[in-house]
C-alpha positions in Angstrom: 105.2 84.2 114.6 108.3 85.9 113.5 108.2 88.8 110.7 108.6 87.3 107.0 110.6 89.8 104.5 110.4 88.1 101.4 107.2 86.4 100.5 108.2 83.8 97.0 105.5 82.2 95.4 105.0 80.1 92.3 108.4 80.9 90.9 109.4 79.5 88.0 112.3 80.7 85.3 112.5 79.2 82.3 116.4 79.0 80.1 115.5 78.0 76.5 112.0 76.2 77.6 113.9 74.1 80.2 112.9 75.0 83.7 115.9 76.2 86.2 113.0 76.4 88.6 109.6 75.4 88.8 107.1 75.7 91.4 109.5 77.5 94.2 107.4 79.2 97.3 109.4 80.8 99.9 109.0 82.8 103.0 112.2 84.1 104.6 112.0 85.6 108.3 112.8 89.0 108.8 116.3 89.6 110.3 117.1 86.1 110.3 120.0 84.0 108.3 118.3 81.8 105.8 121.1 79.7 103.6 120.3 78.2 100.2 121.8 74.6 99.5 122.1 72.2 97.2 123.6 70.4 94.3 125.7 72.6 91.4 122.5 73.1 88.4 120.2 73.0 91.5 118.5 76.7 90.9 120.4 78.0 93.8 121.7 80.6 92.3 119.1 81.8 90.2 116.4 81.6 92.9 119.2 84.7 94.5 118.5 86.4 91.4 114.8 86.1 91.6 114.6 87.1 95.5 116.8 90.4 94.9 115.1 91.4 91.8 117.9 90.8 89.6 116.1 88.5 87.4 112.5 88.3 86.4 110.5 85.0 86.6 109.1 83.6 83.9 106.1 83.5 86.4 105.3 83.6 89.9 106.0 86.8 92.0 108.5 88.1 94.7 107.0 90.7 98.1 109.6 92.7 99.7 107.2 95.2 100.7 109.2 98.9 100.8 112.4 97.0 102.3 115.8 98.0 100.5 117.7 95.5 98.7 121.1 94.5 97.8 122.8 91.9 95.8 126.4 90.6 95.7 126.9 87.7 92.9 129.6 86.1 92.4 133.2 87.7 91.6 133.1 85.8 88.0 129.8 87.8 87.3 131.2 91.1 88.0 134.2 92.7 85.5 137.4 92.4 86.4 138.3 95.6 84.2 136.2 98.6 85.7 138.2 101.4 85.6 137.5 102.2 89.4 139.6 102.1 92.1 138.8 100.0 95.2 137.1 102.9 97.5 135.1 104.2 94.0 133.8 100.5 93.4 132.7 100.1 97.7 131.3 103.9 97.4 128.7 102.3 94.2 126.6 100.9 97.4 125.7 103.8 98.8 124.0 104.7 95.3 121.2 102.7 96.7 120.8 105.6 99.7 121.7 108.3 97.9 121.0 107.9 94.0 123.5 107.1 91.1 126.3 109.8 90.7 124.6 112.4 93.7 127.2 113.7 96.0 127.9 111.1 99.1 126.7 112.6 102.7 128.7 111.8 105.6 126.4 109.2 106.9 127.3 107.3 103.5 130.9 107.8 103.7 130.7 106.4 107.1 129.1 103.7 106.0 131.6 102.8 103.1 134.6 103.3 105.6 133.5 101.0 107.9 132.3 98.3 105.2 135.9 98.6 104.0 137.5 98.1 107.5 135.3 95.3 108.3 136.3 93.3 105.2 140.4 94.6 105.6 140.0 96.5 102.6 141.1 100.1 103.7 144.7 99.4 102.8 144.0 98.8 99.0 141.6 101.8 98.9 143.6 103.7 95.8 144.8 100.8 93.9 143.0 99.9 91.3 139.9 97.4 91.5 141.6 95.3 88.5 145.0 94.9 90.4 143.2 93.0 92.7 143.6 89.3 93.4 140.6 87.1 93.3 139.9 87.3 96.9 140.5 90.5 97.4 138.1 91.5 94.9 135.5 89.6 96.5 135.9 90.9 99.9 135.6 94.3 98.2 132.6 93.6 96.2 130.8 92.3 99.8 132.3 95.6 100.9 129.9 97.3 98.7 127.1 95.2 99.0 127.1 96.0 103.0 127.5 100.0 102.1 124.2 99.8 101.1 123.2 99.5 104.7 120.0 97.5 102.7 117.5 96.0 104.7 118.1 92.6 102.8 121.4 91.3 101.4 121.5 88.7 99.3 124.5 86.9 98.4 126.1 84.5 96.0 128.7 82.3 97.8 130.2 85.2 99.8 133.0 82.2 100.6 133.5 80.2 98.0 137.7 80.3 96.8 138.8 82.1 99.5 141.6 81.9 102.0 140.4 80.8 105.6 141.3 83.4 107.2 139.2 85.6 104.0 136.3 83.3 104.2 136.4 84.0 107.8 136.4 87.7 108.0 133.5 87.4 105.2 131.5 85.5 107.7 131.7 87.3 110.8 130.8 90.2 108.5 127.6 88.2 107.3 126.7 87.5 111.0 127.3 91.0 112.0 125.0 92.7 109.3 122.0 89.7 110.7 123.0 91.3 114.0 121.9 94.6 113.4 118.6 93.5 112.3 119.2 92.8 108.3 117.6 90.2 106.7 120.5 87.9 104.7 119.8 85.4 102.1 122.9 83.7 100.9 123.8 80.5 98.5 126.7 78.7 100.1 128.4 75.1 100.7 130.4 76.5 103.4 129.6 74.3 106.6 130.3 77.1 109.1 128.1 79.6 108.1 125.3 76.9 107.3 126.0 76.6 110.7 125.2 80.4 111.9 122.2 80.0 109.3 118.5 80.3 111.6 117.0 78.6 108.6 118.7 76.4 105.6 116.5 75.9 102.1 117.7 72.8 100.1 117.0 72.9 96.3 117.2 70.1 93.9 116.8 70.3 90.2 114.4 73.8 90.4 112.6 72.8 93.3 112.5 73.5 97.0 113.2 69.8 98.5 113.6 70.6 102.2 113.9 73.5 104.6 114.9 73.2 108.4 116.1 75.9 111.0 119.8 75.9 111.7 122.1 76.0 114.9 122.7 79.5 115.5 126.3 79.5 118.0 125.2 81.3 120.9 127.5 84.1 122.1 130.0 84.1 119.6 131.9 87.1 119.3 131.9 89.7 115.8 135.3 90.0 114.8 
């Protein structure tokens, strides 16, 4: 049986005493691809939150064991108006590895640099991370989350709004991080990387409704 990195059970979060989700157990394999789906208001979403500790449950509890994690939410949850530039707001991930404000080794600016080249963001290194266009700030902000060089990413429709050759690059970047042996949980209506998923989780009003392994393409190149 394969290795499971994060062990849900009994989750439930309550908004204003109405249930977002209610009941939700989950086990996600170790350095697999596992995809959350579902209608919009299904928990999706939220259930991210839960997973990578973002969010407390009302009950219930989340096992990582001592793996790292990092989370990348959607664009609209991050400000648009940090005073950073784009290089200072990828270089935030490697706080995870090295502590907040400590200087950056070389294995963490490393790991920042090529983040940034796999998601084409070099080139907009010094401008400003509010000059950038919606997209653009979204492949930065994955940037960061892949810094971390976390044991499991989990992330918010890493796709959603983007360009096809942006959502592209953002998926071969999603497939290369399960590659090198990360655990990725990710909420997405995209049909190609449901498609690279090893396992999909289908949610319907707070609830876990159906789960079932993807189809993995075999020998398909990282770009």
């Amino acid at each position: 049986m394969p290795l499971t990195a994060v062990v849900a059970r009994a989750i439930r979060v309550d908004f204003g005493g109405t249930p977002a989700l209610s009941g939700v157990d989950l086990d996600v394999a170790a350095g697999a691809l596992t995809v959350l789906v579902g209608p919009n208001g299904a928990g999706k979403s939220t259930l991210l939150e839960v997973l990578a500790g973002a969010r407390e449950p009302s009950s219930g509890r989340v096992d990582v064991g001592t793996r790292s994690r990092a989370f990348v939410p959607q664009r609209a949850a991050v400000s648009e108006h940090l005073p950073l530039t784009v290089r200072e707001m990828v270089s935030v991930g490697a706080w995870g590895r090295t502590g907040a404000f400590r200087r950056l080794t070389a294995d963490d600016r490393a790991a920042i640099a090529g983040a940034m080249e796999r998601l084409d963001v070099l080139p907009l290194a010094r401008r400003p991370f509010a000059s950038l266009s919606g997209g653009q700030r979204q492949r930065a902000l994955l940037a960061q989350g892949l810094a971390r060089e976390a044991d499991i990413l989990f992330l918010d429709e890493p796709t959603t709004g983007l360009d096809a050759a942006s959502a592209e690059r953002n998926r071969a970047a999603i497939v290369h991080e399960r590659r090198r042996g990360a655990t990725v949980v990710c909420v997405s209506h995209d049909a190609r990387l449901i498609g690279d998923a090893d396992q999909v989780v289908e949610l319907d009003a707070g609830r876990v409704v159906g789960a079932r392994e993807g189809v993995t393409p075999a020998c398909e190149p990282v770009r």
